[in-house]
PDB file with SEQRES, HELIX, SHEET and CRYST1 records, atoms N, CA, C and O in Angstrom:
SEQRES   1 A   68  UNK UNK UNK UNK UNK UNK UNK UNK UNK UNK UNK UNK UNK          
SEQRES   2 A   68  UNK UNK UNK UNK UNK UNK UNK UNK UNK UNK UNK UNK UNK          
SEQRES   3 A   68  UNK UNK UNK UNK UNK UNK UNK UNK UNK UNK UNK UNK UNK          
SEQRES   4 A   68  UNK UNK UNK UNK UNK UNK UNK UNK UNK UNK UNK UNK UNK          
SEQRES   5 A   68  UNK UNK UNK UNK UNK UNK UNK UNK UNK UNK UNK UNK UNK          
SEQRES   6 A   68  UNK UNK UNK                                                  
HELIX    1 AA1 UNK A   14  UNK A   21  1                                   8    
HELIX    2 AA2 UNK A   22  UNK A   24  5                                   3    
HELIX    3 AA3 UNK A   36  UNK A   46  1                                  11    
SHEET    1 AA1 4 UNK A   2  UNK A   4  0                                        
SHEET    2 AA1 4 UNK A  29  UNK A  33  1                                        
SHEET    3 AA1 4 UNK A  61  UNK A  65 -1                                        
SHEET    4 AA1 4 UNK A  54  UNK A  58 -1                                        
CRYST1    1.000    1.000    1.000  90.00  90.00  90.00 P 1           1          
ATOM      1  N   UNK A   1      91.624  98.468  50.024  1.00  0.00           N  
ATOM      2  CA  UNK A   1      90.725  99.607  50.081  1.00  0.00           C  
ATOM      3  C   UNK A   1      91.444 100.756  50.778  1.00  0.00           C  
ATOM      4  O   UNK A   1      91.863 100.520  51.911  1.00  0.00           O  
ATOM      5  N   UNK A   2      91.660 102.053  50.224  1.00  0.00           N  
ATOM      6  CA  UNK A   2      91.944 103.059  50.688  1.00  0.00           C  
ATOM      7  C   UNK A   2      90.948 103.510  51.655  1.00  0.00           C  
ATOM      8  O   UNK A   2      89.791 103.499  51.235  1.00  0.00           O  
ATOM      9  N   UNK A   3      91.103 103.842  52.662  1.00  0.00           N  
ATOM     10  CA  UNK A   3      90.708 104.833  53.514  1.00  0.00           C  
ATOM     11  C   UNK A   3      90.709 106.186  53.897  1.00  0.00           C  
ATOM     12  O   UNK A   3      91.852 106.509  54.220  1.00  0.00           O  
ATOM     13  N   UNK A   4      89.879 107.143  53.998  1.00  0.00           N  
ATOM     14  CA  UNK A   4      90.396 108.289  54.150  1.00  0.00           C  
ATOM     15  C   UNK A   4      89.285 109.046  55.045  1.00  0.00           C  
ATOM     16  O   UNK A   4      88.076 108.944  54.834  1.00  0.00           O  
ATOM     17  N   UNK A   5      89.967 109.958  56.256  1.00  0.00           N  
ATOM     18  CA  UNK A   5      89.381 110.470  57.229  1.00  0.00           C  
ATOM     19  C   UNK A   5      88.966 111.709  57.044  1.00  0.00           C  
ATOM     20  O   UNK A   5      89.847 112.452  57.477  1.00  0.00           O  
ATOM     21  N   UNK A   6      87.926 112.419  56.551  1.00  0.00           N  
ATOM     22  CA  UNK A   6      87.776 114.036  56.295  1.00  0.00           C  
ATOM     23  C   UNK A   6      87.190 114.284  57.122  1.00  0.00           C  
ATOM     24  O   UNK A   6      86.444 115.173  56.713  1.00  0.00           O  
ATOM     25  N   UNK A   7      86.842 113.970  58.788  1.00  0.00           N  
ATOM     26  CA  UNK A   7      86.514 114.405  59.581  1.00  0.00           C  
ATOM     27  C   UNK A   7      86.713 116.167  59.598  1.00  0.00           C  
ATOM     28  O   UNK A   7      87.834 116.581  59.304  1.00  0.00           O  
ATOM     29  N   UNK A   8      85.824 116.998  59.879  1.00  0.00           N  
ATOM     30  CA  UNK A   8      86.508 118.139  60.695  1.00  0.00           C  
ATOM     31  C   UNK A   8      86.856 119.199  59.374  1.00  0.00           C  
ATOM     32  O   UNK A   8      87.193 120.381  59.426  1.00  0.00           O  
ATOM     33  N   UNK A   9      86.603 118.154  57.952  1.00  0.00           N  
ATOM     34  CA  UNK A   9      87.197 119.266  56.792  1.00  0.00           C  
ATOM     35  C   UNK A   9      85.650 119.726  56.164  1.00  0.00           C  
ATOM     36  O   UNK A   9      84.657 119.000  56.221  1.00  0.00           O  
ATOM     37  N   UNK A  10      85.685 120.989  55.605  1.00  0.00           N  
ATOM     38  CA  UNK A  10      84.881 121.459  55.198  1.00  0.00           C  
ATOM     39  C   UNK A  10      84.664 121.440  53.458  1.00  0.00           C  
ATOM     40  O   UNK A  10      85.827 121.323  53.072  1.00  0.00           O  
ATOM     41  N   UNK A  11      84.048 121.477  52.585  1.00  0.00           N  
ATOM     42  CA  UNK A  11      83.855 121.203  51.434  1.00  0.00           C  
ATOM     43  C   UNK A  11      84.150 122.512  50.807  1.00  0.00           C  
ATOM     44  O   UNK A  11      83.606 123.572  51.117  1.00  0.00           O  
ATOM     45  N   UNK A  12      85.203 122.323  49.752  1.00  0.00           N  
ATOM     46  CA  UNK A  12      85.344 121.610  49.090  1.00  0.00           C  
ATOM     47  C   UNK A  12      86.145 120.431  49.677  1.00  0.00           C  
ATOM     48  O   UNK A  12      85.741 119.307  49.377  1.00  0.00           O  
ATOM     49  N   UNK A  13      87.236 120.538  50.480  1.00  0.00           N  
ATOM     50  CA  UNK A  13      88.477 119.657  51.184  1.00  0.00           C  
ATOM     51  C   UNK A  13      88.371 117.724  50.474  1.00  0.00           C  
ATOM     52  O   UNK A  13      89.091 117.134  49.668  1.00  0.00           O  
ATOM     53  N   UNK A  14      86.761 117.139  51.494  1.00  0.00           N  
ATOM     54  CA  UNK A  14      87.116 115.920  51.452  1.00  0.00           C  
ATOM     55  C   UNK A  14      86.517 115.826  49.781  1.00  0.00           C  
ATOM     56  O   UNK A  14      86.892 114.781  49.251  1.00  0.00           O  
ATOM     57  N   UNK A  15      86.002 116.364  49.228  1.00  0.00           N  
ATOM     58  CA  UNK A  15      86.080 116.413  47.653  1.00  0.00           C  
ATOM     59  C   UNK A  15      87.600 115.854  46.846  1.00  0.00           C  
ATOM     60  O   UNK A  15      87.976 114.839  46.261  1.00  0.00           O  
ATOM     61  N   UNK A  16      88.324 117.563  47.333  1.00  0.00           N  
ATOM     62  CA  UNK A  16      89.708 117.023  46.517  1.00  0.00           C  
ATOM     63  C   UNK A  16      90.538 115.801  47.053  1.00  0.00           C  
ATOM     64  O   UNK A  16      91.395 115.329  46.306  1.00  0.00           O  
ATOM     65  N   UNK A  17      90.365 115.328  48.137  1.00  0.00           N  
ATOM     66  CA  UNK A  17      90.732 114.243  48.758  1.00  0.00           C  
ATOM     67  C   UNK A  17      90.620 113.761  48.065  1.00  0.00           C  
ATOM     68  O   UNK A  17      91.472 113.882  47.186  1.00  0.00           O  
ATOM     69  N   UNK A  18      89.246 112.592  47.791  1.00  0.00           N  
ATOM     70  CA  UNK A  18      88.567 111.511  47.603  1.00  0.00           C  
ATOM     71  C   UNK A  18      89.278 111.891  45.971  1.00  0.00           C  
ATOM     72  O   UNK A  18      89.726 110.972  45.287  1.00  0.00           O  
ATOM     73  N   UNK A  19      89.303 113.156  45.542  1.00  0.00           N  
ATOM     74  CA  UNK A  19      89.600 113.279  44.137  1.00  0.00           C  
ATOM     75  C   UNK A  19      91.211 112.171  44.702  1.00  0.00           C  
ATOM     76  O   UNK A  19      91.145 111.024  45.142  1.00  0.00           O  
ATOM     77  N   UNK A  20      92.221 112.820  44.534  1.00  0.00           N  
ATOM     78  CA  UNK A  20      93.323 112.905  44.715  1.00  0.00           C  
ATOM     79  C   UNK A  20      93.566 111.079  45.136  1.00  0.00           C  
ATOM     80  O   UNK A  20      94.170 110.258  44.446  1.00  0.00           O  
ATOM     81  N   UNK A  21      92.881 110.842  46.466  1.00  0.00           N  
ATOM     82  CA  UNK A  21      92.867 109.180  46.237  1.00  0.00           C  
ATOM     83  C   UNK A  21      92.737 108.410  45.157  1.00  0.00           C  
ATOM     84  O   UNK A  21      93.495 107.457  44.977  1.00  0.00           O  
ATOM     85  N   UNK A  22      91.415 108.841  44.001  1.00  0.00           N  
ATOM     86  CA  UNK A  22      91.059 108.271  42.969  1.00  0.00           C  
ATOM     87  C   UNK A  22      92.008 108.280  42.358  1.00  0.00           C  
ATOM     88  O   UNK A  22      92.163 107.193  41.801  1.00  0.00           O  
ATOM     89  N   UNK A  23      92.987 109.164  42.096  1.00  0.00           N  
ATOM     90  CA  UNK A  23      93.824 108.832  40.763  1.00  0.00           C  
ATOM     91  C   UNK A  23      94.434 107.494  41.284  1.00  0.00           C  
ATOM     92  O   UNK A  23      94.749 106.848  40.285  1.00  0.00           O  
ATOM     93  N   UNK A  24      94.680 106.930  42.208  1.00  0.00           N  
ATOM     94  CA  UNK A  24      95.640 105.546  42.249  1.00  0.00           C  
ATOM     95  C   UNK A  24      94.759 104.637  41.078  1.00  0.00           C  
ATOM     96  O   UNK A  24      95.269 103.737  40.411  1.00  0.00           O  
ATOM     97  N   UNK A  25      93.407 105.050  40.984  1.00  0.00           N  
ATOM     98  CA  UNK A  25      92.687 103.456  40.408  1.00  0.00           C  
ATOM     99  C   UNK A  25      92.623 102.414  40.898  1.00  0.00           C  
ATOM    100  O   UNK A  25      92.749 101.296  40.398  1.00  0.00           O  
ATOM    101  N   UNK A  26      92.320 102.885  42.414  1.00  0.00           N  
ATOM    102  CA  UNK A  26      92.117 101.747  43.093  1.00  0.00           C  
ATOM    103  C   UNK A  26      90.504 100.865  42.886  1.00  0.00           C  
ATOM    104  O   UNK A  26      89.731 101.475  42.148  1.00  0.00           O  
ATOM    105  N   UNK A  27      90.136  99.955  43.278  1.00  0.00           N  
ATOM    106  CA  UNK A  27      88.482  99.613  42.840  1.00  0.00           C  
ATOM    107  C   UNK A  27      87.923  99.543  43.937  1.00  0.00           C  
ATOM    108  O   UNK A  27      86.968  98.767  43.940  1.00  0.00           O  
ATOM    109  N   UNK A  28      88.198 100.201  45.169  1.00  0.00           N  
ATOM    110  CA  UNK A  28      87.173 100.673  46.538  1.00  0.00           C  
ATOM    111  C   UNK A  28      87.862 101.919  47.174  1.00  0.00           C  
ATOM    112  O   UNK A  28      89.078 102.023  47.017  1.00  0.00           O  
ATOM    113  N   UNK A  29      87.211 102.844  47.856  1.00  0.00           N  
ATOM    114  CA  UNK A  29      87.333 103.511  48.335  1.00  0.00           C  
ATOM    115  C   UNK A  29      86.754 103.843  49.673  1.00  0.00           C  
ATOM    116  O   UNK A  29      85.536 103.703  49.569  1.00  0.00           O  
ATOM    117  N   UNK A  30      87.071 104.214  50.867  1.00  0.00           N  
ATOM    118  CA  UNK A  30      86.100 104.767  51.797  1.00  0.00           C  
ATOM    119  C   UNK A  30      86.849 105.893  52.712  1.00  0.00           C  
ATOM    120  O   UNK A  30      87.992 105.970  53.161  1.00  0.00           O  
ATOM    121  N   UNK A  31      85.437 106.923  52.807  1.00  0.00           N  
ATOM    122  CA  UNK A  31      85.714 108.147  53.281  1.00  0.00           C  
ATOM    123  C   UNK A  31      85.008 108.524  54.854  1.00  0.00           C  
ATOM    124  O   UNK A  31      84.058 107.783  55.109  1.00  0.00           O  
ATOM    125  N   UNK A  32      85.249 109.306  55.675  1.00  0.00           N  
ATOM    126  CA  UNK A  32      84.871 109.288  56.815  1.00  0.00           C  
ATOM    127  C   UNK A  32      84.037 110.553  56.925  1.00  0.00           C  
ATOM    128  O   UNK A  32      84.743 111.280  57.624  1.00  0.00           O  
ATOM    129  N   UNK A  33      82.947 111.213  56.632  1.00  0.00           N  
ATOM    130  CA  UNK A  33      82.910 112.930  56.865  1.00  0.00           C  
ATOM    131  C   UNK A  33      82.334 113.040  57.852  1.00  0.00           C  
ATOM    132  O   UNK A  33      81.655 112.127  58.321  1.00  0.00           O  
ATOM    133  N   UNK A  34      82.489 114.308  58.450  1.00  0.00           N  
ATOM    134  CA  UNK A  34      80.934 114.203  59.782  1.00  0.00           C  
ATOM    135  C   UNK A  34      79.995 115.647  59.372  1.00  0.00           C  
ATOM    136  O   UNK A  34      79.694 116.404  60.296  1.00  0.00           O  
ATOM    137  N   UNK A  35      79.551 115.980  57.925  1.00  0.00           N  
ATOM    138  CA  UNK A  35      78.745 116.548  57.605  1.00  0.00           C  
ATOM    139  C   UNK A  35      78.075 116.584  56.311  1.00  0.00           C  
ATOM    140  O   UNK A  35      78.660 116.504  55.231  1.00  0.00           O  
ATOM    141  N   UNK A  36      76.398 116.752  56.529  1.00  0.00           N  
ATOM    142  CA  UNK A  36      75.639 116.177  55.294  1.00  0.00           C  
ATOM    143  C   UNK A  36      76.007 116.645  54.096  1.00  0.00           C  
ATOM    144  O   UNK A  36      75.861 115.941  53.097  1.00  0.00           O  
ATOM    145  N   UNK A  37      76.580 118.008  54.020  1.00  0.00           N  
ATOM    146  CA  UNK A  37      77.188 118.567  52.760  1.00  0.00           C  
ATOM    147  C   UNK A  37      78.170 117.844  52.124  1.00  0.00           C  
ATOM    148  O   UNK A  37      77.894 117.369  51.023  1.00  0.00           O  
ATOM    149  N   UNK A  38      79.484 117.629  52.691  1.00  0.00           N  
ATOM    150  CA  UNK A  38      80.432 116.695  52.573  1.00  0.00           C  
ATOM    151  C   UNK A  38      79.959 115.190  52.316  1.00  0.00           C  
ATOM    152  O   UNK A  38      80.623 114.570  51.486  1.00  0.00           O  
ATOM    153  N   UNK A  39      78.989 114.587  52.871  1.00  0.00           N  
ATOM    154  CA  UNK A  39      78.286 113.333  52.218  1.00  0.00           C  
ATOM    155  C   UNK A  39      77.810 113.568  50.946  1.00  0.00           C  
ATOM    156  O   UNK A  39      77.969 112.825  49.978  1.00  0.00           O  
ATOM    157  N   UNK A  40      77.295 114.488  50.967  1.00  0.00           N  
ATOM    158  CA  UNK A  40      76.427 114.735  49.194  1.00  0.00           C  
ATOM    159  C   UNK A  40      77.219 114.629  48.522  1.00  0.00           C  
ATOM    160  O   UNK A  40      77.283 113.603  47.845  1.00  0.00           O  
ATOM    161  N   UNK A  41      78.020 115.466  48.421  1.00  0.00           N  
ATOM    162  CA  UNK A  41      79.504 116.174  47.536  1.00  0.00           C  
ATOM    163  C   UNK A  41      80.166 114.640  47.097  1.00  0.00           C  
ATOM    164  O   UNK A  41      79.869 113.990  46.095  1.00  0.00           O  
ATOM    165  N   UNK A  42      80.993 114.334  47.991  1.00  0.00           N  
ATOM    166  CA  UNK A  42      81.519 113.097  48.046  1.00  0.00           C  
ATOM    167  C   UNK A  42      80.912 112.194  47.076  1.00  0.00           C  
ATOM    168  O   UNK A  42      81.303 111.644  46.046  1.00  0.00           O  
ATOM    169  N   UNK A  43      79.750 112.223  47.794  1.00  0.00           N  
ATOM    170  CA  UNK A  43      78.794 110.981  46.687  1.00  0.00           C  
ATOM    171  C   UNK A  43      78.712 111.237  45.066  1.00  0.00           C  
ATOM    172  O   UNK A  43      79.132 110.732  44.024  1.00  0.00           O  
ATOM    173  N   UNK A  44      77.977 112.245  45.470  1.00  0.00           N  
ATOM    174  CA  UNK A  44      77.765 113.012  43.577  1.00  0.00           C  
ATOM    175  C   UNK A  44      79.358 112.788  42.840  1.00  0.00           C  
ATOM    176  O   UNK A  44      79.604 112.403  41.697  1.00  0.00           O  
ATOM    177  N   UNK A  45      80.085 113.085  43.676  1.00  0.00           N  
ATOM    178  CA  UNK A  45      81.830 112.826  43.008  1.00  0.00           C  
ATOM    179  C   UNK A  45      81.662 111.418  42.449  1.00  0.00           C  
ATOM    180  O   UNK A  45      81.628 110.986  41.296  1.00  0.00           O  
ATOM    181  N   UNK A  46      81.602 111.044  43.235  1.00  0.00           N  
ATOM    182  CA  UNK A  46      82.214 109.356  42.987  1.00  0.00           C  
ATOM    183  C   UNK A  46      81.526 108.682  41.655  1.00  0.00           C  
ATOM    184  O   UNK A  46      81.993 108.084  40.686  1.00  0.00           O  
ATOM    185  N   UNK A  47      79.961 109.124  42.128  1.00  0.00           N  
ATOM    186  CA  UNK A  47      79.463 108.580  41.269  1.00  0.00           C  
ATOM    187  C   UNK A  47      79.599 109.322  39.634  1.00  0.00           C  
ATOM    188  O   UNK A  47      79.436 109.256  38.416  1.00  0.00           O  
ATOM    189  N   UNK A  48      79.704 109.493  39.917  1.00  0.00           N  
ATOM    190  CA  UNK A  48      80.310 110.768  38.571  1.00  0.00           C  
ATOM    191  C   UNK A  48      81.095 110.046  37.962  1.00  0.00           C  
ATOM    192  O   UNK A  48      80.780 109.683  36.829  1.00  0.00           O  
ATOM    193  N   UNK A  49      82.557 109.560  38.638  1.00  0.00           N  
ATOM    194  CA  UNK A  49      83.230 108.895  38.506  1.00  0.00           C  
ATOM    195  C   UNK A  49      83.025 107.477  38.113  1.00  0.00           C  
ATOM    196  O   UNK A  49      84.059 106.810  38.110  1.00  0.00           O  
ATOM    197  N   UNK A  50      81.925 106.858  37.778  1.00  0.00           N  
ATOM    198  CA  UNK A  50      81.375 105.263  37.703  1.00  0.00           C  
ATOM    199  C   UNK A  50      81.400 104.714  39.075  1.00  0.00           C  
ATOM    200  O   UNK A  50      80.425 103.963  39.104  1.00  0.00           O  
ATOM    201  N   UNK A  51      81.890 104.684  40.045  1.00  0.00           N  
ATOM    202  CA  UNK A  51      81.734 104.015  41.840  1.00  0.00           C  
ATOM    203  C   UNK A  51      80.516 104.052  42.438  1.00  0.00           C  
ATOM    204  O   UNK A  51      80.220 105.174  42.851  1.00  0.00           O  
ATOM    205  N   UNK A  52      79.550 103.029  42.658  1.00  0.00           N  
ATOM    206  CA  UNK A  52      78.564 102.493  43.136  1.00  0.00           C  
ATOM    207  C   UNK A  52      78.976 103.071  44.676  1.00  0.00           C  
ATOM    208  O   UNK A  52      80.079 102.823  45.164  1.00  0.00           O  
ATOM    209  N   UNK A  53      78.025 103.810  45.321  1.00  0.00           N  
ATOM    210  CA  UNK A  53      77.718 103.926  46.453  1.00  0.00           C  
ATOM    211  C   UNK A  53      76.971 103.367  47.929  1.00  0.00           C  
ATOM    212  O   UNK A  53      75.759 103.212  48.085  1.00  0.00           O  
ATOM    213  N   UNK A  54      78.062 103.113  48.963  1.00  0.00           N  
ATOM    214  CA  UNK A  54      77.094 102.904  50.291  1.00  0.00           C  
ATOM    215  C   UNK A  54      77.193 103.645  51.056  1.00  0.00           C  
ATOM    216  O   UNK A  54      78.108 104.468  51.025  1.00  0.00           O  
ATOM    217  N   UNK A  55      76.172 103.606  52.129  1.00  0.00           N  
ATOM    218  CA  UNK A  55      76.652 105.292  53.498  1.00  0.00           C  
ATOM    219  C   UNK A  55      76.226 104.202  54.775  1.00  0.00           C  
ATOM    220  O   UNK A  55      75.181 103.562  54.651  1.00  0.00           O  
ATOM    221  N   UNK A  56      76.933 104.054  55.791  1.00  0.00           N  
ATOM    222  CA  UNK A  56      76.046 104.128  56.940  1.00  0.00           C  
ATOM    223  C   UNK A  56      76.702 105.676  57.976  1.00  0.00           C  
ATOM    224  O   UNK A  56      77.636 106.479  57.976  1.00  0.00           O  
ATOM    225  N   UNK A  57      75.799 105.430  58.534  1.00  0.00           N  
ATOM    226  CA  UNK A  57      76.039 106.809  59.692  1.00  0.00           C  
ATOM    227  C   UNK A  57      75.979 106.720  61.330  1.00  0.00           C  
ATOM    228  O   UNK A  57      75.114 105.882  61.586  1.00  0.00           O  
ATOM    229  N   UNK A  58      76.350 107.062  62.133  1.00  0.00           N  
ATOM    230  CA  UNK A  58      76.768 106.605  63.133  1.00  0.00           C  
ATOM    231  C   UNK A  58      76.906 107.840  63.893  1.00  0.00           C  
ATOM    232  O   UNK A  58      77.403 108.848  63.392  1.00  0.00           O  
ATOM    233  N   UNK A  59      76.500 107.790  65.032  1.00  0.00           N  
ATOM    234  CA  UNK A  59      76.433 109.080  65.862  1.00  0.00           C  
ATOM    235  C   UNK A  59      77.071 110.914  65.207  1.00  0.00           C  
ATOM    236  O   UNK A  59      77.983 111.672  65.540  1.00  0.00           O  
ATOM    237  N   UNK A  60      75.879 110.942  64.079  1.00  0.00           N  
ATOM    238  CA  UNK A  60      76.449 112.056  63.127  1.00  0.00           C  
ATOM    239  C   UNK A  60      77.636 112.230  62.161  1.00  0.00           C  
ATOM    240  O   UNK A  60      77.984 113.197  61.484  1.00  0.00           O  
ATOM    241  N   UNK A  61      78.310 110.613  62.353  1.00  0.00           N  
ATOM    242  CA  UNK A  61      79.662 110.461  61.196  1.00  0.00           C  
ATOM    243  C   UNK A  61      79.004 109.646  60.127  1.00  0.00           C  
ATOM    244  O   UNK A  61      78.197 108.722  60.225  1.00  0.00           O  
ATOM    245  N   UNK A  62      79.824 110.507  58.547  1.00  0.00           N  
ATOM    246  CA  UNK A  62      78.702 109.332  57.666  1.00  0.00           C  
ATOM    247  C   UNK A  62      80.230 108.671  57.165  1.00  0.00           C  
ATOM    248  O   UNK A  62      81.352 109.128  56.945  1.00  0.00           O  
ATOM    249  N   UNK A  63      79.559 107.297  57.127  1.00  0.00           N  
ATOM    250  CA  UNK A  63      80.994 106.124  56.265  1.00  0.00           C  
ATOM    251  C   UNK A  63      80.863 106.083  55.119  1.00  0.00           C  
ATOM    252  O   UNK A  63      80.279 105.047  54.799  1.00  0.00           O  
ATOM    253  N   UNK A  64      81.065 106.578  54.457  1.00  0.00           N  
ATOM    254  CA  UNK A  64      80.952 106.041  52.896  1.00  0.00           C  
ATOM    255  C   UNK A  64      81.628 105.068  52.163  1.00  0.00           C  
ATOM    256  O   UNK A  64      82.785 104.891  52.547  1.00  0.00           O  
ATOM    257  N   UNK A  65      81.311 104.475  51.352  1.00  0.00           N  
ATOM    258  CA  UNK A  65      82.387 102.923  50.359  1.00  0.00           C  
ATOM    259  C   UNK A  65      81.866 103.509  49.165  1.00  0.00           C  
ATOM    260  O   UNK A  65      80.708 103.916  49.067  1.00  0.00           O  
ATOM    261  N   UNK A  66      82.814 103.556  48.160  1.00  0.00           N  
ATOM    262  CA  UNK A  66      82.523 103.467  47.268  1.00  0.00           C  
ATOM    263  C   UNK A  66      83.120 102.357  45.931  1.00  0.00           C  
ATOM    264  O   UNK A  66      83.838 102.846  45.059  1.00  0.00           O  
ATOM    265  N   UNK A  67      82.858 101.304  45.897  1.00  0.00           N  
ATOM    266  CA  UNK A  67      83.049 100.632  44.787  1.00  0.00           C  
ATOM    267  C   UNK A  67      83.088 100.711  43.470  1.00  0.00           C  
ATOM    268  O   UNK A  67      82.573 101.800  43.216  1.00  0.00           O  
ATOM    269  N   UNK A  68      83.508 100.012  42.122  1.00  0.00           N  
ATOM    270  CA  UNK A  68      83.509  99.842  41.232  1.00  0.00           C  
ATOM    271  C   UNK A  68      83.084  98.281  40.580  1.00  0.00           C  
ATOM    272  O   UNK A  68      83.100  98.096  39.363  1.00  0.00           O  
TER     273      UNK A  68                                                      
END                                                                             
């Protein structure tokens, strides 16, 4: 599972990330953001992409996984 930290980045940023990870074709992913915009975004991406979504959140950081 790739990991990736977009703490601190503003959207579009952990977008093209999470883009840019995806091309490996890996079959999990998880992203770190610490804002609700950047959670949405992220999500709507992925799933876009076919990747089943989870979030937990944690003192205002959201975790995201996204599977296949």
């Amino acid at each position: 599972m790739k990991i990736l930290d977009a703490r601190g980045l503003s959207c579009p940023e952990p977008v093209i990330l999470l883009r840019k990870a995806m091309s490996s074709m890996e079959p999990s992913y998880q992203i770190i953001v610490d804002n609700h915009a950047s959670k949405e975004n992220t999500t709507r991406y992925a799933e876009h992409q076919g990747y089943q979504t989870s979030v937990s959140e944690k003192d205002g950081e959201y975790t995201l996984t996204f599977t296949r």
